[in-house]
C-alpha positions, 0 to 999 in steps of 0.5 A, a space after each residue: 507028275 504030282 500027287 498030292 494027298 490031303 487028309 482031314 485039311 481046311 481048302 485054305 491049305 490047298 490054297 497055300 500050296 497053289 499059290 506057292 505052286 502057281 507063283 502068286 505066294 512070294 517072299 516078302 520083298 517080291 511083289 506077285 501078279 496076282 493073288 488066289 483068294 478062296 472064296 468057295 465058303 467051304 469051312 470044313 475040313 476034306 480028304 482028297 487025292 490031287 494029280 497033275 503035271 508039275 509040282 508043287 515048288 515055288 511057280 511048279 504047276 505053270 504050265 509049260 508050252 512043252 508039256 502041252 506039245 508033249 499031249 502028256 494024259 495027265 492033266 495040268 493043276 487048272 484041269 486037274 483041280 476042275 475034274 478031279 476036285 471040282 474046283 475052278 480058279 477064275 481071274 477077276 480083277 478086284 481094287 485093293 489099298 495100296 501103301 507104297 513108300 516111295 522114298 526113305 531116308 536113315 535118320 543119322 544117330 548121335 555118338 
């Protein structure tokens, strides 16, 4: 179980850590399968208490099928973030630009 306590921090910060938490937040050269975007418009700055199951580590709070075998009380990172803070992350599939470069080549240099 994981308990984490934010003082006086912008929801952006929980953002951050959920996408660490929920794998969406990569290394540069990772490619992701979906984004957490905050689109609460809260701009303030919060003191709360979050407890689930799971971490806070890189992919941490997926729940595990195990986990749910085990009926453990403490609830996984999308129930815990309902009744605890009263958020809820929801899937929606929006379009965004996309560069890919799909060839490159290293332009010999001179001696």
């Amino acid at each position: 179980m994981t308990r984490a306590t934010f003082g006086a921090q912008p929801l952006s910060k929980l953002t951050l850590q959920l996408q660490v938490a929920l794998g969406t937040a990569t290394a540069s050269h990772t490619l992701a399968r979906a984004r957490l975007l905050d689109h609460t418009g809260l701009t303030g700055r919060y003191d709360f208490t979050l407890e689930f199951a799971g971490s806070f580590g890189v992919g941490g709070a997926l729940p595990s099928p195990l986990a749910k075998a085990a009926a453990a009380p403490v609830p996984d990172i999308f129930e815990a973030l309902e009744k605890q803070l009263g958020l809820k992350l929801v899937q929606i599939s929006i379009s965004l630009d996309t560069l890919v470069i799909d060839h490159a080549e290293k332009v010999p240099t001179g001696n």
